[in-house]
C-alpha positions in Angstrom: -46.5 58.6 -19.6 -43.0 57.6 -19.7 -41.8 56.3 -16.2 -38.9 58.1 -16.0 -40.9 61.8 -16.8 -43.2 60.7 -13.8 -40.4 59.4 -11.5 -38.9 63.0 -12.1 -42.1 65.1 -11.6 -43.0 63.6 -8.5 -40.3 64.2 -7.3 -39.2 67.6 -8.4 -42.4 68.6 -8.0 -42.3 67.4 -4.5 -39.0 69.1 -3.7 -40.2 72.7 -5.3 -43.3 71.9 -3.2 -41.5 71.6 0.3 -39.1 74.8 -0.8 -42.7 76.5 -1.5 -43.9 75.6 1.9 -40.9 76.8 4.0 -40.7 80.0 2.0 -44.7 80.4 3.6 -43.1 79.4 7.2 -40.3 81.1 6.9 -42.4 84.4 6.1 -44.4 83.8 9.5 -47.6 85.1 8.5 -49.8 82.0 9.5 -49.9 78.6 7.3 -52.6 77.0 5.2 -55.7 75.4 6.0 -54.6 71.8 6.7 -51.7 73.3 9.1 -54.4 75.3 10.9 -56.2 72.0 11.2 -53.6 70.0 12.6 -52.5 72.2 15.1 -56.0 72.9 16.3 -56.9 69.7 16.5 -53.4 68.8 18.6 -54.9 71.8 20.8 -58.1 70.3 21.0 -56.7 66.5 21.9 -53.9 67.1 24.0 -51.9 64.6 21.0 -48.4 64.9 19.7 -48.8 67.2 16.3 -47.2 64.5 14.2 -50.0 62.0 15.4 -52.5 65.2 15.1 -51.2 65.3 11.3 -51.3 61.0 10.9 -55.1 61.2 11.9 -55.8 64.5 9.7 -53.8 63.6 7.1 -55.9 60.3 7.0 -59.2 61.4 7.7 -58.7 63.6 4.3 -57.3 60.2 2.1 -60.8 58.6 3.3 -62.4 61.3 1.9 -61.3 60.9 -0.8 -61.0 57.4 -1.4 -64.7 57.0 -0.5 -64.9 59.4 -4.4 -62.4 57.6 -5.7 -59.6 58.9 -5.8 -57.2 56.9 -4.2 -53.6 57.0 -2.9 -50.8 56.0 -4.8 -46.8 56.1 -4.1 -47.1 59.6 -4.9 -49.0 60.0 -1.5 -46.3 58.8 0.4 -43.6 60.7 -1.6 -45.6 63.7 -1.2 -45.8 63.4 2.6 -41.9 62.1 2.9 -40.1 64.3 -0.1 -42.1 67.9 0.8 -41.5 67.2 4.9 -38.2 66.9 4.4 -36.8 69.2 2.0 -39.1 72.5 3.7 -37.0 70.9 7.0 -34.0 71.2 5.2 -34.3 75.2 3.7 -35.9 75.8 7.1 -32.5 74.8 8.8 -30.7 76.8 6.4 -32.3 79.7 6.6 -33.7 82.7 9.2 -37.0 84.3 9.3 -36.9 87.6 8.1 -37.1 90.6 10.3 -39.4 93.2 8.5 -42.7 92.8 7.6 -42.0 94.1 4.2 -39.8 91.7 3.5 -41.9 88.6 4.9 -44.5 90.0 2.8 -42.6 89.4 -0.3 -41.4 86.3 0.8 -45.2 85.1 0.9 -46.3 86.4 -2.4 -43.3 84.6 -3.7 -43.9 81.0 -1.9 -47.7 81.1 -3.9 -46.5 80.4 -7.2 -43.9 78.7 -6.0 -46.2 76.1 -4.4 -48.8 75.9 -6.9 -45.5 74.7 -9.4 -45.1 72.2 -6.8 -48.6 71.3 -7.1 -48.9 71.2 -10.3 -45.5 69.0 -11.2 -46.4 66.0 -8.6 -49.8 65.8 -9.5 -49.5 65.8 -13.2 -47.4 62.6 -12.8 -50.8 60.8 -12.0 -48.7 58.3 -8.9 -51.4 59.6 -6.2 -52.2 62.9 -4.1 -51.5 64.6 -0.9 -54.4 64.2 2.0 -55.6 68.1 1.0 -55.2 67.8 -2.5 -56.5 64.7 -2.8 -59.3 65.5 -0.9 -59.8 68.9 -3.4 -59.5 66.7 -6.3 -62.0 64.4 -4.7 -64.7 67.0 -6.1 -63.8 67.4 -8.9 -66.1 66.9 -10.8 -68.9 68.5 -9.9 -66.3 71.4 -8.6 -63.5 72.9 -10.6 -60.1 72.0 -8.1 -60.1 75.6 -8.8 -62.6 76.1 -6.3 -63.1 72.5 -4.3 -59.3 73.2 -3.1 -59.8 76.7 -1.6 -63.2 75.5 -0.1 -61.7 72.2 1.4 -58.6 74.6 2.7 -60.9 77.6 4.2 -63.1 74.6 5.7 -59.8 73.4 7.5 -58.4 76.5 8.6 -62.2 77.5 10.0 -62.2 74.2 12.1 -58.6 74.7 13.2 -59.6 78.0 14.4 -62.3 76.8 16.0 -60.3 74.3 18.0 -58.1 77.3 19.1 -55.3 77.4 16.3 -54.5 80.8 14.9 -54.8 82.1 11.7 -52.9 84.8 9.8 -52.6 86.6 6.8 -51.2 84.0 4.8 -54.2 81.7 5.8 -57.0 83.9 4.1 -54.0 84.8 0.9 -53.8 80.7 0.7 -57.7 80.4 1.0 -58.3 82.8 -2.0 -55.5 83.2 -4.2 -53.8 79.0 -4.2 -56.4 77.0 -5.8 -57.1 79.3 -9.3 -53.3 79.6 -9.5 -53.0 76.2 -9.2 -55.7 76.0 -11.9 -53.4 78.7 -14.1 -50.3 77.1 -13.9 -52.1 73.5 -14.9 -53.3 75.2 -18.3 -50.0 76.8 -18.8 -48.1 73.3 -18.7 -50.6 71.9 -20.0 -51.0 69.4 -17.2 -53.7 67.2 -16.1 -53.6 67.0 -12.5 -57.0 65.2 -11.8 -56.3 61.3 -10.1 -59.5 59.6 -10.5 -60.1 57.4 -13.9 -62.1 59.5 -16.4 -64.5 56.6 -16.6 -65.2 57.1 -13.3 -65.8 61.3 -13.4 -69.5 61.1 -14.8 -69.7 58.8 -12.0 -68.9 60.5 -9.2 -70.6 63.9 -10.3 -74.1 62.0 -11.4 
């Protein structure tokens, strides 16, 4: 792929990734699975969350490095790029008031994220820790379905460590890994990391 397509869909993607995710904060209707995890597991510690989310974030890379699929400069662009730009719209902008109006604001953050998604991985420069650690299953497990699993695993152990879940957890959970999946097929993007020497691999 040409360096200069990749350089720009890491990084757009990253940037309409981190507008995706302050749309679902800004809705205030809970946050994904990793979130949950972070936070509970800063409840459970007593640590800073942004040491809570250096330890999460690299408990999930280990994961998946130890299948292969390994962190590139997209990793860190992914961390850097999305933190800053949902900080930026998030400074920019109020919650909304009525709950019909943060419910629309949470439908529209879904596809909205999964574009995000979709753009930064397809340039093949490395994977966020909950992505990455989605992607780590597949194969056997469509991303489809290893993304939801790893993101209702996260939000259940957040919970479990006294974070709180909301609506927008369980909409996340369900709805953000096919329509990642559906938005792959209609760019016709590739968003899987690992070598395909090294799929038949991993799955046998």
């Amino acid at each position: 792929m040409n360096p200069v397509r990749r350089a720009l869909l890491i990084v757009g993607g990253c940037a309409v990734l981190g507008v995706g995710v302050a749309m679902i904060l800004l809705a205030d209707l809970g946050s994904d699975g990793f979130s949950t995890l972070v936070n509970g597991f800063r409840l459970g510690t007593g640590l800073s969350f942004f040491l809570s989310n250096v330890i999460v974030s690299a408990g999930f890379l280990l994961l998946a490095a130890s299948r292969r699929v390994l962190p590139g400069i997209g990793t860190l662009v992914q961390i850097t790029v999305v933190g800053g730009v949902a900080s930026l719209v998030l400074e920019a902008f109020q919650a909304p008031d009525g709950l019909g109006t943060r419910l629309i604001l949470l439908a529209l953050s879904l596809p909205v994220i999964a574009v995000g998604i979709t753009l930064y991985l397809g340039a093949k420069l490395g994977a966020g820790p909950i992505e990455a650690a989605g992607l780590a299953f597949d194969p056997p497990i469509p991303f489809r379905w290893s993304y939801n699993t790893v993101q209702a695993l996260s939000a259940l152990t957040g919970w479990l460590l006294g974070a709180t879940i909301g609506v927008a957890t369980v909409v996340v959970i369900i709805v953000l890994g096919p329509l990642v999946d559906l938005v792959a097929r209609l760019l016709r993007m590739d968003i899987r990391q690992r070598d395909p020497r090294d799929r038949s691999e991993v799955s046998g």
